[in-house]
Backbone as CSV, one residue per row, in Angstrom:
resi,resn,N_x,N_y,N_z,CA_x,CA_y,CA_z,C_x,C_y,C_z
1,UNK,98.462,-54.387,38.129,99.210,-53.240,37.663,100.586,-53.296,38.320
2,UNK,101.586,-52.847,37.626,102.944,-53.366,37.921,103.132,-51.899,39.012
3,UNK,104.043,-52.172,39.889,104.221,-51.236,40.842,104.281,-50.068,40.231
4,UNK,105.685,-50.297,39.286,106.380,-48.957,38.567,105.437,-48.258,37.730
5,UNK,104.535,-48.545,37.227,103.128,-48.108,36.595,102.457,-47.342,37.871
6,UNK,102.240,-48.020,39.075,101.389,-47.399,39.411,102.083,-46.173,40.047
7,UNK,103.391,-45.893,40.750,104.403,-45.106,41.144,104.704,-44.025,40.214
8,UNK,104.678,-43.840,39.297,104.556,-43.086,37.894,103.464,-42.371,37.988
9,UNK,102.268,-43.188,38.091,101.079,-42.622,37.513,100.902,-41.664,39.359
10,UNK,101.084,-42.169,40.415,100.871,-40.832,41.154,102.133,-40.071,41.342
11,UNK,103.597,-40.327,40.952,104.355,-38.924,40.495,103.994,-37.657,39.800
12,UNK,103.367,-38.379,38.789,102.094,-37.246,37.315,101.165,-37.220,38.145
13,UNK,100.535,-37.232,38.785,98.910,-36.677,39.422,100.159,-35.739,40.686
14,UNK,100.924,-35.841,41.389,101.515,-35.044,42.304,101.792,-33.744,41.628
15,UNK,102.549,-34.176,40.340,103.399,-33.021,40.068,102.154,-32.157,39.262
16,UNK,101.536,-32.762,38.211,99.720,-31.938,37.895,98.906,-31.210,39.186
17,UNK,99.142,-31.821,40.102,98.668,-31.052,41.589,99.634,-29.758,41.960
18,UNK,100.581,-29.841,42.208,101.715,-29.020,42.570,101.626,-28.255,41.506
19,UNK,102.181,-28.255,40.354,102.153,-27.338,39.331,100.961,-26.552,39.150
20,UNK,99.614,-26.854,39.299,98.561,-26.261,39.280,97.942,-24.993,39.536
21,UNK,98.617,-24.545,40.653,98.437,-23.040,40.846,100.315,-22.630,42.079
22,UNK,99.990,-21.294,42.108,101.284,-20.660,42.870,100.807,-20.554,44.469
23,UNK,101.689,-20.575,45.076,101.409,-19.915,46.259,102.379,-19.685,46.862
24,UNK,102.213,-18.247,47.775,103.255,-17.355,48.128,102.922,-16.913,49.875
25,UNK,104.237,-17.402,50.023,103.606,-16.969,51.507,104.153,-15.641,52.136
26,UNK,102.858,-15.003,52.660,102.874,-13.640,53.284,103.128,-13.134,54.443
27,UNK,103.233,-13.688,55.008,103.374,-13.544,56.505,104.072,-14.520,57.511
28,UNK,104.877,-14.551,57.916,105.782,-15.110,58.364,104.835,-15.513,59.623
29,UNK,104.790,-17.121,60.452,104.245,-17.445,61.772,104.850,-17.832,62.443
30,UNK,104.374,-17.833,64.354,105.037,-18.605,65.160,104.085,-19.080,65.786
31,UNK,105.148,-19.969,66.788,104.585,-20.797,67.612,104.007,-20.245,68.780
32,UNK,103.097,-20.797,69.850,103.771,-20.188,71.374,104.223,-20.637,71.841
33,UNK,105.062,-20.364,72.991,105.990,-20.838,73.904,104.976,-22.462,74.288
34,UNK,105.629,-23.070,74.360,105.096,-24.765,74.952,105.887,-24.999,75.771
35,UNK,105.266,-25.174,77.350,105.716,-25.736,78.739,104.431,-26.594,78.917
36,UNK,104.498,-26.866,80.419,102.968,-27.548,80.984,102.099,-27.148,80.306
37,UNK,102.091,-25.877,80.275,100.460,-25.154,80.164,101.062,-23.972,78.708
38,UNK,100.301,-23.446,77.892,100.914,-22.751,76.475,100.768,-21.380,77.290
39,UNK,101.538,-20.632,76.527,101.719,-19.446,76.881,101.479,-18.389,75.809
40,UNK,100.774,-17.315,75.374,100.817,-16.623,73.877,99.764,-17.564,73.043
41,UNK,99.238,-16.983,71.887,98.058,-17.452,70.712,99.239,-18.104,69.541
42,UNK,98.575,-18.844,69.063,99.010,-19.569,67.819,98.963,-18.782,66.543
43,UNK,99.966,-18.358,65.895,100.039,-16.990,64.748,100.356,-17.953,63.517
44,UNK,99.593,-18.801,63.148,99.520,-19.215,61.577,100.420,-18.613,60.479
45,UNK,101.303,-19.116,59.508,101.536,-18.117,58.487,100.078,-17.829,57.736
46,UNK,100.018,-16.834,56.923,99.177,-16.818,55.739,99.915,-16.885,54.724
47,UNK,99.338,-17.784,53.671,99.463,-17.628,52.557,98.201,-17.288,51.053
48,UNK,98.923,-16.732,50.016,98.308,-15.880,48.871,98.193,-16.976,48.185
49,UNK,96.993,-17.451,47.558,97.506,-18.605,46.499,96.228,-18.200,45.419
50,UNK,96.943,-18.037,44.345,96.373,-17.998,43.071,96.393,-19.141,42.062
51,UNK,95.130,-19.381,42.094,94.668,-20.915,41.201,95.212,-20.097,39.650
52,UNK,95.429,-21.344,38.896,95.982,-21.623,37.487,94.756,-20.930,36.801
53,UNK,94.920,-20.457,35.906,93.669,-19.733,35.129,93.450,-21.086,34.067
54,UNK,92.284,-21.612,33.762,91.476,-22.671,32.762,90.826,-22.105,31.832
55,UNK,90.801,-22.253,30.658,90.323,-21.944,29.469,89.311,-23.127,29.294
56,UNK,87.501,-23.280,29.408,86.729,-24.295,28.742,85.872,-23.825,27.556
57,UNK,86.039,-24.874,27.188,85.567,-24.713,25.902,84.401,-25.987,25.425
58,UNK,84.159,-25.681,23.959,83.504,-26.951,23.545,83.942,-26.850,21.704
59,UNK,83.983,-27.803,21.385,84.296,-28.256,19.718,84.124,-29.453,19.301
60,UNK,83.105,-28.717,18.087,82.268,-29.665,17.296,83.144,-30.427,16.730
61,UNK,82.662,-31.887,16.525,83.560,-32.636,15.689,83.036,-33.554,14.937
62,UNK,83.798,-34.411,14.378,82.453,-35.678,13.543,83.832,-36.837,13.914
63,UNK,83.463,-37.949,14.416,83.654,-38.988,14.958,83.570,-40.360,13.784
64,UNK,84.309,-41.180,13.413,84.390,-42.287,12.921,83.839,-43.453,14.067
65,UNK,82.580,-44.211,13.942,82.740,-44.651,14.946,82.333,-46.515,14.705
66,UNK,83.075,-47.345,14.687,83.338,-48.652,13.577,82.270,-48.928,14.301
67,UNK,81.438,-50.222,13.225,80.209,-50.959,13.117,80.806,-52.739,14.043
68,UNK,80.166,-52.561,15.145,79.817,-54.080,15.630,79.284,-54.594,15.583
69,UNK,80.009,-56.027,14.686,78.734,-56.824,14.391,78.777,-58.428,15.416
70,UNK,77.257,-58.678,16.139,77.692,-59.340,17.256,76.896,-60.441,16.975
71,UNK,77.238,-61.856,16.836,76.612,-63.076,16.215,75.771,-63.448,17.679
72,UNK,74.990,-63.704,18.120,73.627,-64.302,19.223,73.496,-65.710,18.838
73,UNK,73.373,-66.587,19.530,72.900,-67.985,19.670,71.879,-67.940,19.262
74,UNK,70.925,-68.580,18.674,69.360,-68.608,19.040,68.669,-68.846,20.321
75,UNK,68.173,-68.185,20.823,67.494,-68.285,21.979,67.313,-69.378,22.383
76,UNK,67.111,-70.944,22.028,66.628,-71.943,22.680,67.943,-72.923,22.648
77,UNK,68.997,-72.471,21.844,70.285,-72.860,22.272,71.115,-72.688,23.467
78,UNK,71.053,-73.518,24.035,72.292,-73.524,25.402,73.580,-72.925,24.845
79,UNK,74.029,-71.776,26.240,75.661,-71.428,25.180,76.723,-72.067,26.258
80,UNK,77.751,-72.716,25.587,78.343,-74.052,26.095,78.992,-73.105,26.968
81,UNK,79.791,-73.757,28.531,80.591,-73.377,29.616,81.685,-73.236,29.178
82,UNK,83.054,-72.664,29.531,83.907,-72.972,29.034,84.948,-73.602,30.073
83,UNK,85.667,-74.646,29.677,86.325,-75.478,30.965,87.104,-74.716,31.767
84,UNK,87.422,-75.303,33.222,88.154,-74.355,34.115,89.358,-74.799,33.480
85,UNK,90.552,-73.745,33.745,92.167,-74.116,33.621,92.595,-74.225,34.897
């Protein structure tokens, strides 16, 4: 697979990720003070995140689906190697 194919194809899975739902952040966080030893609790932001709403479903359909027709050796026929390149 050529690089640029594959660089593409996770740009579209990033941006399908990202786009996927919102999120909003609520609360502003800090750090604690960092010397030798910490000083104060670790205050996380929070954030609100609301997933994308999905619609599933199901629909009936009728399918074209072409006939393979597959020729077999006879069983007691050897089927020839084919040479290396």
């Amino acid at each position: 697979m050529k690089f640029t194919t594959m660089l593409a194809m996770i740009a579209a899975t990033a941006a399908l990720t990202l786009t996927g739902c919102r999120v909003e952040k609520t609360d502003e966080g800090n750090v604690p003070d960092v010397d030798v030893t910490t000083k104060g609790e670790l205050d996380a932001p929070n954030f609100d995140v609301d997933a994308a709403d999905v619609d599933v479903g199901t629909t009936q359909a009728d399918v074209t689906v072409p006939t393979v027709d597959v020729n077999m050796p006879p069983e007691n026929q050897a089927t020839p190697v084919p040479a290396p390149q």
